[in-house]
C-alpha positions as a Markdown table, in Angstrom:
| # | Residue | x | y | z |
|---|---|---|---|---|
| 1 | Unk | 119.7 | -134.3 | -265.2 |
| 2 | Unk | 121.6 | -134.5 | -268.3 |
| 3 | Unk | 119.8 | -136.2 | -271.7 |
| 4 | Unk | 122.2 | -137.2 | -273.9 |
| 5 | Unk | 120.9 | -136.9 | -277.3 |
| 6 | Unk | 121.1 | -139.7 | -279.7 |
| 7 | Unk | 123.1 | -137.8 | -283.0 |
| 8 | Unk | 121.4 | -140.5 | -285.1 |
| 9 | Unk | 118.1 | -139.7 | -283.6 |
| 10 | Unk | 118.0 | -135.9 | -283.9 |
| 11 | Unk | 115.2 | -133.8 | -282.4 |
| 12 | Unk | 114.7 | -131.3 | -284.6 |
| 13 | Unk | 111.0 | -129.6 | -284.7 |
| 14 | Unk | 110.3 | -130.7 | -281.4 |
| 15 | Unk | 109.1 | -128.2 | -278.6 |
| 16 | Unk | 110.6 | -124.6 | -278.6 |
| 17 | Unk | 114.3 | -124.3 | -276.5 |
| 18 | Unk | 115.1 | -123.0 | -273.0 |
| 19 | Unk | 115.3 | -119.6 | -274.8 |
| 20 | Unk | 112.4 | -119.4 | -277.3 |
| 21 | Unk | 110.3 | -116.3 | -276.5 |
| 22 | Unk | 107.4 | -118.9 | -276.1 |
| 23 | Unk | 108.4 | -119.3 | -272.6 |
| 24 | Unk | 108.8 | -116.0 | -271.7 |
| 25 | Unk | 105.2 | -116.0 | -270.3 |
| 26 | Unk | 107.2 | -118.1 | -266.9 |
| 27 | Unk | 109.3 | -115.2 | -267.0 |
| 28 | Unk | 107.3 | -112.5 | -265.2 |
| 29 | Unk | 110.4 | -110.6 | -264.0 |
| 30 | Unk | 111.0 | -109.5 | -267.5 |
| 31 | Unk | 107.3 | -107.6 | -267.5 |
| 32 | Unk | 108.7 | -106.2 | -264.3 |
| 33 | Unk | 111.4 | -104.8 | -265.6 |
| 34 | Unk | 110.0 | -103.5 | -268.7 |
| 35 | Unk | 107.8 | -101.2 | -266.4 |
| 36 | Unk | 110.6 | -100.1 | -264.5 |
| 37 | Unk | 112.5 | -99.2 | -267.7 |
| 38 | Unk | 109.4 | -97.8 | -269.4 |
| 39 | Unk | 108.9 | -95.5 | -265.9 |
| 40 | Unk | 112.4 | -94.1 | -266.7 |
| 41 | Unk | 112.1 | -93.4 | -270.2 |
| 42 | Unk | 108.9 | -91.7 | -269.3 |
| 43 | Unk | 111.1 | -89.6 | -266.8 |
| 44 | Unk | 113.6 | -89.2 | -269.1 |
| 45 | Unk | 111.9 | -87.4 | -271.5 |
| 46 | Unk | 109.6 | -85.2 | -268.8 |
| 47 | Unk | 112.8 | -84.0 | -267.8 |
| 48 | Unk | 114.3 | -82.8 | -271.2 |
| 49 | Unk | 110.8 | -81.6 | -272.8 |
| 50 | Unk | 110.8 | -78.8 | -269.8 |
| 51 | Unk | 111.7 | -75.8 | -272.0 |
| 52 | Unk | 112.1 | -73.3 | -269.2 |
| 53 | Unk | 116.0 | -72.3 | -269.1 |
| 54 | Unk | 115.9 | -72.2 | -265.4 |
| 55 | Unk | 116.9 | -74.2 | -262.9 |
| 56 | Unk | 114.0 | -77.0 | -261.8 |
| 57 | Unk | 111.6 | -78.1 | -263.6 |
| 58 | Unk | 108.2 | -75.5 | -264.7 |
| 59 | Unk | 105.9 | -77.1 | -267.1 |
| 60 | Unk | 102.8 | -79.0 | -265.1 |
| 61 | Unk | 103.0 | -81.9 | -267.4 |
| 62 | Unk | 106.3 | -82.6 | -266.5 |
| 63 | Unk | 106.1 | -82.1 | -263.1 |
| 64 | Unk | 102.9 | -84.7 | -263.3 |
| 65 | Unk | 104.6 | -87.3 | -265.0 |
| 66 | Unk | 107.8 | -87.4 | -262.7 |
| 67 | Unk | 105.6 | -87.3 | -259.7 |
| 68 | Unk | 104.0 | -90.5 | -261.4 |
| 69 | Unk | 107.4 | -92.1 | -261.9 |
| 70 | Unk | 108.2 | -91.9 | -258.3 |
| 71 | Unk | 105.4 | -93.0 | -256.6 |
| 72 | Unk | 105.4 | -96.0 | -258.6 |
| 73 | Unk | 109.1 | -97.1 | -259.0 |
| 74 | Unk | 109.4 | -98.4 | -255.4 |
| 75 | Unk | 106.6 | -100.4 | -256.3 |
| 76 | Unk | 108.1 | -101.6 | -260.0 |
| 77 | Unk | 111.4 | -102.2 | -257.8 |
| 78 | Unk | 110.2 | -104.3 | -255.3 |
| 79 | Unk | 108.2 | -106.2 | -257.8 |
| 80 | Unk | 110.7 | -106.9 | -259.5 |
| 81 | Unk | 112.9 | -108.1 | -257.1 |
| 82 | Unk | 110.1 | -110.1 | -256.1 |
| 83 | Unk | 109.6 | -112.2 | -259.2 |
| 84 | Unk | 113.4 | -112.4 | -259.9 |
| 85 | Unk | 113.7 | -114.6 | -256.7 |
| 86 | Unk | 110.7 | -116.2 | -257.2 |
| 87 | Unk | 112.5 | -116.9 | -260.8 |
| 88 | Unk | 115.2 | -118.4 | -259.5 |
| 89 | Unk | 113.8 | -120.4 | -256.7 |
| 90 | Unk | 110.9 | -121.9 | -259.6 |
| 91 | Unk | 114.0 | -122.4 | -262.3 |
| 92 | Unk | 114.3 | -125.7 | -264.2 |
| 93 | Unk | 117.5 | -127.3 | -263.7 |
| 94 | Unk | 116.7 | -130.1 | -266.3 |
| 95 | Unk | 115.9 | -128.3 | -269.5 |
| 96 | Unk | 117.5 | -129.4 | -272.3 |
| 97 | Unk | 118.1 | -127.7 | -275.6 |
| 98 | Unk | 116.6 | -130.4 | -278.3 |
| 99 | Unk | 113.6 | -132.7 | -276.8 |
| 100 | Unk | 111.4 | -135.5 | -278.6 |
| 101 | Unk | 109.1 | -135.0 | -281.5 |
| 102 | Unk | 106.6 | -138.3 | -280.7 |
| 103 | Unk | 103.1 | -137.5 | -280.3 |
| 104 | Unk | 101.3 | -134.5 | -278.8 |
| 105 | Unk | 99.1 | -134.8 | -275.6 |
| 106 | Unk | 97.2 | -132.1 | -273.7 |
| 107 | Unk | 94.8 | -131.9 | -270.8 |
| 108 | Unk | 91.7 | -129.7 | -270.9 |
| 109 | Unk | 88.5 | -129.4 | -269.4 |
| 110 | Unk | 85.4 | -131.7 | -270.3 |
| 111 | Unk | 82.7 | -129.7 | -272.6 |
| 112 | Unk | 80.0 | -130.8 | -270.7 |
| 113 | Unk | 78.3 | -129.5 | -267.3 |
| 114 | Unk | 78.8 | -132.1 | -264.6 |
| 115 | Unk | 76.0 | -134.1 | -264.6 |
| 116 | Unk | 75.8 | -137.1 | -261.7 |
| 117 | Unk | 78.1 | -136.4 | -259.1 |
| 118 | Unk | 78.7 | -140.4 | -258.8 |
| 119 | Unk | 80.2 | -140.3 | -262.1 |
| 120 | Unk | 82.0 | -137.0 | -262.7 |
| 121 | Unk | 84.5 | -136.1 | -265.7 |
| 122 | Unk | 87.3 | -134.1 | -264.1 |
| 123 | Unk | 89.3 | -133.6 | -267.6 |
| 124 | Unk | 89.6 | -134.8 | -270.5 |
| 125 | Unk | 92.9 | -135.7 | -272.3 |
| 126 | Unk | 93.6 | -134.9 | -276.3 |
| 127 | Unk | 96.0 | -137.7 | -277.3 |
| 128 | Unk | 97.5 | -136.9 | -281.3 |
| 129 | Unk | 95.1 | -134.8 | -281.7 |
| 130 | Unk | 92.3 | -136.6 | -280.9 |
| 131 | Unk | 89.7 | -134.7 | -278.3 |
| 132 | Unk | 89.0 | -136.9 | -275.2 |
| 133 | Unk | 90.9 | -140.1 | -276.8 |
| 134 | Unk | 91.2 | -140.4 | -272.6 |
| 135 | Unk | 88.9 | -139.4 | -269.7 |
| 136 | Unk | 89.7 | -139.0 | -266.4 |
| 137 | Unk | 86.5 | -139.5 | -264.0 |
| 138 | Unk | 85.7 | -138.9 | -260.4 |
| 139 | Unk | 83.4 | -142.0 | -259.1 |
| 140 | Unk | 81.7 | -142.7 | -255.9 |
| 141 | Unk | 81.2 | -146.4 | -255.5 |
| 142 | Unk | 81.1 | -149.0 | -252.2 |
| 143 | Unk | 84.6 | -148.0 | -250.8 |
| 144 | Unk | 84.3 | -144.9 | -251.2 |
| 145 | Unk | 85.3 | -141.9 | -253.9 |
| 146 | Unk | 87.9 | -142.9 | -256.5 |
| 147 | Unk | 89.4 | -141.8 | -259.7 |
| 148 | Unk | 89.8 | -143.6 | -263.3 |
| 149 | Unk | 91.2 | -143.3 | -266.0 |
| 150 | Unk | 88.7 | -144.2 | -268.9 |
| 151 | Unk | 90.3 | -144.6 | -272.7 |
| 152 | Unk | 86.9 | -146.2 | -273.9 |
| 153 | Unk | 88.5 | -150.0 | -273.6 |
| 154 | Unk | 89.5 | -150.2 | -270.5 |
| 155 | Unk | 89.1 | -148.5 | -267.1 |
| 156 | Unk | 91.7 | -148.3 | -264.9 |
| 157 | Unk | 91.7 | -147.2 | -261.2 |
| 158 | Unk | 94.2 | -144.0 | -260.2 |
| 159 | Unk | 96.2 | -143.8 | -256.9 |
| 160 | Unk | 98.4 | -141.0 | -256.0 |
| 161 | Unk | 100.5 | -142.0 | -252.9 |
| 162 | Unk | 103.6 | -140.1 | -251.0 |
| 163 | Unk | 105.8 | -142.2 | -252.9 |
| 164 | Unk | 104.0 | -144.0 | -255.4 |
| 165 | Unk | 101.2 | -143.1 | -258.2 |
| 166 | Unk | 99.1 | -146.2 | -260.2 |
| 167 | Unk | 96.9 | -146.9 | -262.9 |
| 168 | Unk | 95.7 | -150.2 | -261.9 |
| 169 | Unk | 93.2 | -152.7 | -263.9 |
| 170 | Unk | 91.5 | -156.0 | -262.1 |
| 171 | Unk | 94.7 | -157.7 | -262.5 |
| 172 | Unk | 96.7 | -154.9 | -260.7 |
| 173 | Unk | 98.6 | -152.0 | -261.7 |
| 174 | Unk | 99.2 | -151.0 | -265.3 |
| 175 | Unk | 101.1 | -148.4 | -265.3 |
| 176 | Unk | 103.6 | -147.0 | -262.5 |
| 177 | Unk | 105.4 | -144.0 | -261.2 |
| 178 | Unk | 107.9 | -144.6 | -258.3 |
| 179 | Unk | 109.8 | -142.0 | -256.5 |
| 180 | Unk | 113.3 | -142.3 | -255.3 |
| 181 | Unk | 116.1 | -140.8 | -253.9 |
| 182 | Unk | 117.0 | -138.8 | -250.8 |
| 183 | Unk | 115.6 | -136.0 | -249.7 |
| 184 | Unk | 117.2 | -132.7 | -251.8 |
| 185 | Unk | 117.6 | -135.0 | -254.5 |
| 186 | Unk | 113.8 | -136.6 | -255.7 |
| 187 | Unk | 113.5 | -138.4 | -258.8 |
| 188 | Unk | 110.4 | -140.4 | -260.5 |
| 189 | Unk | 110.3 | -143.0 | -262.7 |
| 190 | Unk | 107.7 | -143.7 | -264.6 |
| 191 | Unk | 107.1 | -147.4 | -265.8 |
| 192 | Unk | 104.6 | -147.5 | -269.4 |
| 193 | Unk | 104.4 | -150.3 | -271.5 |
| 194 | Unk | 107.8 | -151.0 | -271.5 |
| 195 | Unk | 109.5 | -147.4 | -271.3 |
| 196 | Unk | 110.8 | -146.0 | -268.5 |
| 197 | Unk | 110.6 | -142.0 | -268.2 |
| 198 | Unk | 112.7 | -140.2 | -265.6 |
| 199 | Unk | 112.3 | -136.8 | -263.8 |
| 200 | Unk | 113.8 | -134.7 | -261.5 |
| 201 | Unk | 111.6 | -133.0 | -258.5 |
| 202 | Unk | 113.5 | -130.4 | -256.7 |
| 203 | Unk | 112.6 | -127.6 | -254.5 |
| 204 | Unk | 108.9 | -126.9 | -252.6 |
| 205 | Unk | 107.8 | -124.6 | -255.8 |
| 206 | Unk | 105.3 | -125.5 | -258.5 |
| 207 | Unk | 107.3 | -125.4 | -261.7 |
| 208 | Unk | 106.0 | -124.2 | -265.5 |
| 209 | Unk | 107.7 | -127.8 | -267.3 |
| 210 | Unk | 108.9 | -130.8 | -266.7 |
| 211 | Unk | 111.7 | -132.7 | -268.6 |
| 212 | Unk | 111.1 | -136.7 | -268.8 |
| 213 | Unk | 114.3 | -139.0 | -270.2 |
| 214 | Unk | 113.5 | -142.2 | -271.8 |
| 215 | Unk | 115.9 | -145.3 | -271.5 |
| 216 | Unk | 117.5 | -143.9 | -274.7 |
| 217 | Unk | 118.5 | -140.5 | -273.3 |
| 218 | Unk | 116.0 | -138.9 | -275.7 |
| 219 | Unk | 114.3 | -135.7 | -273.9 |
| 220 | Unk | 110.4 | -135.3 | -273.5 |
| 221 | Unk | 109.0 | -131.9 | -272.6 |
| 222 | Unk | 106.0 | -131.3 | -270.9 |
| 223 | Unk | 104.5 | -127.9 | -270.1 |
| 224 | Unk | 102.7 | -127.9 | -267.1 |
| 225 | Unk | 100.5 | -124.3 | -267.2 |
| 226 | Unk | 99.0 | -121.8 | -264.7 |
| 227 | Unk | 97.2 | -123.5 | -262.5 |
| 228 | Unk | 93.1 | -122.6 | -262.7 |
| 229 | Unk | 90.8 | -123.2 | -260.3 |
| 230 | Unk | 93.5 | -124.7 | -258.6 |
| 231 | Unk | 94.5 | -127.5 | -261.2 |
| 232 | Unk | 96.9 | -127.1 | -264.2 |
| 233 | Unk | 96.2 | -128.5 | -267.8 |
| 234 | Unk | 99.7 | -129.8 | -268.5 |
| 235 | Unk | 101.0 | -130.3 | -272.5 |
| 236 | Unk | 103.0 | -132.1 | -274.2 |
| 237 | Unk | 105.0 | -134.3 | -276.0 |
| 238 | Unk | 105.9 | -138.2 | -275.5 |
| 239 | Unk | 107.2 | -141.2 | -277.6 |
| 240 | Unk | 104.9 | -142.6 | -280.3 |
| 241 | Unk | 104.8 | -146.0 | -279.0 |
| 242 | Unk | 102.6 | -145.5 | -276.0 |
| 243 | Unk | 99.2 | -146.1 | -275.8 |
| 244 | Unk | 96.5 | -143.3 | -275.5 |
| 245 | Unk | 95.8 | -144.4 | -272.3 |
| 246 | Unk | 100.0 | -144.2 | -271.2 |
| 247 | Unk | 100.0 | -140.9 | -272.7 |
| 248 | Unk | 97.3 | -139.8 | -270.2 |
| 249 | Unk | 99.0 | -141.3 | -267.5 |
| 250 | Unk | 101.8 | -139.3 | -268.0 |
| 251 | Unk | 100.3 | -136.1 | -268.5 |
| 252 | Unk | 98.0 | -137.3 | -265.2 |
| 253 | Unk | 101.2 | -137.6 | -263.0 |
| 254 | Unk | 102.9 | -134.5 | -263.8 |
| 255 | Unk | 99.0 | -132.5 | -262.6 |
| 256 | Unk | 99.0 | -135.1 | -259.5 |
| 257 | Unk | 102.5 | -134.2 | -258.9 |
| 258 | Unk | 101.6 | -130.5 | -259.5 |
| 259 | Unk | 98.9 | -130.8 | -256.6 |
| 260 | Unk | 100.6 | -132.0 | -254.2 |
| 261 | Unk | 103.6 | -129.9 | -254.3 |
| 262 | Unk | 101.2 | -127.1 | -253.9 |
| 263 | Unk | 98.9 | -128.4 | -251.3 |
| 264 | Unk | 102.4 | -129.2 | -249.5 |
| 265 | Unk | 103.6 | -126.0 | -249.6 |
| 266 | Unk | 100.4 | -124.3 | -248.7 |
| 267 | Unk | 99.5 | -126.7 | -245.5 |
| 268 | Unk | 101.5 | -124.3 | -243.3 |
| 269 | Unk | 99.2 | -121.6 | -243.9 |
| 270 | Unk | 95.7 | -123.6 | -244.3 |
| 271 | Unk | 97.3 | -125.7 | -241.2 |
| 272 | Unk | 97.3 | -129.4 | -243.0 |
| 273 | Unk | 93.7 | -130.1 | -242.3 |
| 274 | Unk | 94.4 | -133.7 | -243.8 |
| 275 | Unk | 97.0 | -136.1 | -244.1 |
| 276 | Unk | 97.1 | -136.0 | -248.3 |
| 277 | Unk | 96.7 | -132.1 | -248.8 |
| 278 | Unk | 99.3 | -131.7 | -246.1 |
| 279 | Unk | 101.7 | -134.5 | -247.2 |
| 280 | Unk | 105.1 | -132.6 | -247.0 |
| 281 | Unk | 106.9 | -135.7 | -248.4 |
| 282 | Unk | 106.4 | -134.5 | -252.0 |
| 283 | Unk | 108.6 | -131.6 | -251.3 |
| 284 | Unk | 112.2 | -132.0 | -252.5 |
| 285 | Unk | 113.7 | -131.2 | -249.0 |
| 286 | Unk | 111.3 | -133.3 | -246.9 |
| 287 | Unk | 111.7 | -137.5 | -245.9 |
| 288 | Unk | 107.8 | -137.6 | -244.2 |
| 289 | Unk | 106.1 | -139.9 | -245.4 |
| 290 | Unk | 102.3 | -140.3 | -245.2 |
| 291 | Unk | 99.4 | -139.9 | -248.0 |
| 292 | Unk | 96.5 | -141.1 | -249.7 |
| 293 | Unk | 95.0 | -141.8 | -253.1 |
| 294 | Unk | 93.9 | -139.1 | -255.2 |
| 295 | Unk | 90.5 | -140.2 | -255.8 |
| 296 | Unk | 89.6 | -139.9 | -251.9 |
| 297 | Unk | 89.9 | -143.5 | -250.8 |
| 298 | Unk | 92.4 | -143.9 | -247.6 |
| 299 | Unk | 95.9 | -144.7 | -248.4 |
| 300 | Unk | 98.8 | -146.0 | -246.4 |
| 301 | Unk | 101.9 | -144.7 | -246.5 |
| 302 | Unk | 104.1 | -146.2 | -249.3 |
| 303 | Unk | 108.0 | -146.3 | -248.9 |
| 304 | Unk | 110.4 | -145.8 | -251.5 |
């Protein structure tokens, strides 16, 4: 995906670049190979500290620290080998140089101690810097477990399907995010308030940021984060106009999204005990379709 950048319309300030040493934390490949070099310098200078003139090397110090270096440099090696592909399958094809400015939104975890299962806060989400401007809950009522997204005015029921995710209200759904596209080529679109914000979804690998293009070709990032306890806590930035409540929604899909690439990719190896952790239709390089709302309530499938 290519944004086109409005010259009028600069981003400047926005989130840091493809490059930025901010990012090197997704980069684990580099700590890898820091060892490795770090291993040879170490070598290096065992090797020419040894003042004995003869052939081999005699000082015990030396002799240590070499026998160090290689016992652990297969292991440096392979590692890094082992992250560069992991690099390289997890890259971002969509990153852009210059993103959006907008507003800041982040998702973190509620302060509080679960109190009544019925009524659980899973997260809470900071919208321009206010702390839980948005909450989303889990809720047990007479269908069954459900989630909702609660900005205080308004609460509005979540649904996370194969090929559809919705925030919807009594009158039905609010906000939308709608898959499309073959398989080995996904894309969303998200429908807020009168914006659109697209995004690309390739490969069967959780990925640290996702780029989202608005009808004006402007960039959004949003930084999607280890995952802990098996969630992530995504960040970022989106346009100004949106609601609190639309900001959370976005920020909601990219975790939702997040989810069930991973439960995808790990149903193989946990052998897809149901349909919605095993749903392989949120890979980029599957066409199944079957799934079911994130809250827990049953689900049909929904087509593209």
């Amino acid at each position: 995906m290519t944004a086109t950048l409005d010259p009028a319309r600069p981003a400047h300030g926005g989130p840091a670049s493809r490059w930025s040493p901010r990012r090197l934390g997704h980069q684990r490949y580099l700590w890898w190979l820091g060892a490795l070099v770090l291993a040879g310098v170490a070598a290096a200078i065992a090797i020419t500290s040894d003042p004995s003139p003869e052939p081999g090397i005699a000082d015990d110090g030396a002799v240590n620290v070499l026998t160090a270096v290689i016992i652990l440099a297969p292991f440096l090696l392979w590692g890094l080998i082992h992250q560069v592909v992991s690099a390289v399958r997890r890259r971002v094809r969509d990153d852009v140089r210059e993103y959006g400015v907008g507003q800041p939104v982040s998702v973190r975890p509620a302060d509080t101690e679960p109190g009544d299962e019925a009524d659980r806060v899973r997260y809470l989400v900071e919208v321009d810097h206010v702390p839980g401007a948005v909450a989303v809950r889990d809720r047990r009522e007479r269908g069954g477990p459900g989630a909702f997204l609660d900005d205080g005015a308004r609460r509005l029921r979540l649904r996370a399907r194969s090929g559809q995710m919705t925030a919807s209200g009594p009158d039905g759904p609010v906000f939308v995010a709608r898959r499309f596209g073959p398989a080995g080529q996904r894309r969303w679109e998200i429908a807020v308030e009168g914006l659109r914000l697209r995004c690309e979804v390739r490969g069967s690998f959780p990925v640290p940021r996702r780029t989202f293009v608005d009808d004006d070709g402007t960039a959004w990032l949003v930084e999607v984060g280890r995952a802990r306890r098996g969630r992530v806590r995504p960040r970022g930035r989106v346009p100004e106009r949106l609601s609190p409540a639309a900001a959370a929604f976005v920020v909601w899909f990219v975790a939702e999204l997040d989810a069930k690439i991973r439960a995808a990719r790990d149903a193989p190896l946990t052998g897809g005990a149901a349909a919605d952790s095993g749903d392989s239709s949120w890979w980029d390089n599957s066409s199944s379709e079957s799934g079911g709302d994130s809250g827990g309530d049953g689900g049909g499938s929904s087509g593209d």
